[in-house]
C-alpha positions in Angstrom: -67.5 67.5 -6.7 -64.9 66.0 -8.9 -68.1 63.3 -10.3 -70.0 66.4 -11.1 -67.1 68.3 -13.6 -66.5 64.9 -14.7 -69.9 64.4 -15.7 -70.3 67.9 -17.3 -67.2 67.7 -18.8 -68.4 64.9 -20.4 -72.4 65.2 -20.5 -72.7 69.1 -22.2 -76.9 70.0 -21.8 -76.8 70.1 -25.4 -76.6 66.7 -26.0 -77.3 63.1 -24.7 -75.4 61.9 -21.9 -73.9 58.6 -22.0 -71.7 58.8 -19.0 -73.9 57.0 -16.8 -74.7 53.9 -19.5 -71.1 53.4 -20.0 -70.4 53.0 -16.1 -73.8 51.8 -14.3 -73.0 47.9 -14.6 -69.0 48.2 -13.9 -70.2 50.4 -10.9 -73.1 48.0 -10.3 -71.1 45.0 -10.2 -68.4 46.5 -7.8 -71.2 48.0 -5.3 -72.4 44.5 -4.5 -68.0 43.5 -3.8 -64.9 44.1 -1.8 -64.6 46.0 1.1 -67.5 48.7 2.5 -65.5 51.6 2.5 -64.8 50.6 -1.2 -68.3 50.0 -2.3 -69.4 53.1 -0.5 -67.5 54.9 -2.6 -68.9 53.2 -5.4 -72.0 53.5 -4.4 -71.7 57.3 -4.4 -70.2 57.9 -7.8 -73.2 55.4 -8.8 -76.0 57.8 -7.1 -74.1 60.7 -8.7 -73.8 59.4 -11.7 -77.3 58.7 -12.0 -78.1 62.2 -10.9 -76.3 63.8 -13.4 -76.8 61.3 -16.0 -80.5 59.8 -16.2 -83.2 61.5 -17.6 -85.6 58.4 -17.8 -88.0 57.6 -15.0 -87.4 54.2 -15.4 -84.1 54.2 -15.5 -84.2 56.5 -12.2 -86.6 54.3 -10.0 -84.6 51.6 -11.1 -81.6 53.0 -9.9 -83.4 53.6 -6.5 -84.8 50.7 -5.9 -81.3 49.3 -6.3 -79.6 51.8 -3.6 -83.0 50.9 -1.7 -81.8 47.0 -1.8 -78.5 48.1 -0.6 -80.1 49.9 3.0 -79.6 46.4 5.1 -77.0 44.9 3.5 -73.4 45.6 4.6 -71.3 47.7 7.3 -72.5 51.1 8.2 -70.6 52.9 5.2 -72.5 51.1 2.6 -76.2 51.5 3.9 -75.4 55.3 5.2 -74.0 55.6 1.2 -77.1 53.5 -0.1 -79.6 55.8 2.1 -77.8 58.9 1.3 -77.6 57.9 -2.7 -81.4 57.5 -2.8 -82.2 60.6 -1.1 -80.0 62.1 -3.8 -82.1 60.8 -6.3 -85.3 61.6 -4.5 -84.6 64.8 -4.7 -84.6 65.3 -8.7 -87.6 62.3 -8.6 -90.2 63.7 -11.1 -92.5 61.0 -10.1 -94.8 60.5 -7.3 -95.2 57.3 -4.3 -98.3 56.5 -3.7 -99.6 57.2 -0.4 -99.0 53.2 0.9 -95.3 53.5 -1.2 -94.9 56.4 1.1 -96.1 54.8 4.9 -93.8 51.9 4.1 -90.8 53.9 3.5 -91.1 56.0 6.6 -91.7 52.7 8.9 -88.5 51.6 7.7 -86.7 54.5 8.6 -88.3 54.2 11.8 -86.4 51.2 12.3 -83.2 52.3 11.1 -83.7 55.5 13.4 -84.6 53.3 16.4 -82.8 50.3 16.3 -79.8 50.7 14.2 -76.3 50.6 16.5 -74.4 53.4 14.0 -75.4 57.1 14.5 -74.6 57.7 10.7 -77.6 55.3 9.7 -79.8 57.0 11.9 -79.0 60.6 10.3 -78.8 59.3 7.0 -82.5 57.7 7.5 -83.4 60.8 9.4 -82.4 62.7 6.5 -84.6 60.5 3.9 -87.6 60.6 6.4 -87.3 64.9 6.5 -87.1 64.8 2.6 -90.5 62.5 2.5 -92.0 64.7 5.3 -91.2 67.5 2.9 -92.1 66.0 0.0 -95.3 64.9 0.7 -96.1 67.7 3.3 -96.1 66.0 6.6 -96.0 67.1 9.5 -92.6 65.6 11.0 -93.8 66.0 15.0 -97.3 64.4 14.2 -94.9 61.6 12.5 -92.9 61.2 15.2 -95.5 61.0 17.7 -96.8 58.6 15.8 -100.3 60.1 14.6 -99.5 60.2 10.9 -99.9 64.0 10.3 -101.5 66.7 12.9 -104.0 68.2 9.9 -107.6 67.5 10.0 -108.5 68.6 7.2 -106.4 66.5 5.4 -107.7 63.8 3.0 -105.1 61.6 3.4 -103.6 61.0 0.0 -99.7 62.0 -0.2 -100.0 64.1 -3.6 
């Protein structure tokens, strides 16, 4: 909440924002350091941050493919923050996954929803898999049952 009137505060919709150029490497850098409760915070100002601040699809998948990096690595704050941070910036994504971007993103949430020990990865990754679902209109009981979707008349493609 505080990131967000910071952000405005700074960013006005009339004119470029610079907020997030000026902090993604300092933020960057201390994401990959110290301990997880610290780089989970950092890790959410940086999704934030990136929300608020990027405009550029580059810049954006970028961003995401960084937090996407950060799933398996570290304690359970920093890859529930790194799941979390993507499907922040999923949600403003103006840009599609192709249909095999999509299948191997929901197998690894499979694995984080079946195998990972912390309960908050599991909802975090739960949370990313009901956004795709969403997304890409899948059926989330066919996908959990394993068919793929529960449509017949379905073509297959995810747009």
């Amino acid at each position: 909440c505080t990131l967000v009137r910071i952000a405005h505060y700074y960013c006005p919709s009339n004119r470029a924002c610079s907020l997030f150029s000026q902090v993604r490497v300092p933020l960057e850098v201390a994401s990959l350091e110290g301990h997880d409760a610290a780089r989970a915070v950092v890790i959410d100002a940086l999704s934030m941050c990136c929300f608020v601040g990027v405009e550029d699809e580059e810049e954006a998948r970028a961003m995401m493919a960084r937090l996407q990096a950060l799933w398996s690595k570290g304690g359970t704050a920093v890859r529930t923050a790194a799941l979390r941070g993507w499907a922040l910036l999923f949600t403003q994504a103006r840009f599609g996954f192709s249909s095999s971007q999509v299948e191997g993103l929901l197998e690894g949430m499979a694995v984080f929803m079946t195998s990972d020990k912390s309960v908050e990865v599991r909802a975090a990754s739960g949370e990313v898999v009901a956004l795709l679902c969403s997304a890409y209109n899948l059926s989330l009981r066919a996908w959990a049952d394993g068919t793929g979707d529960d449509d017949d008349d379905d073509d297959g493609s995810f747009v």
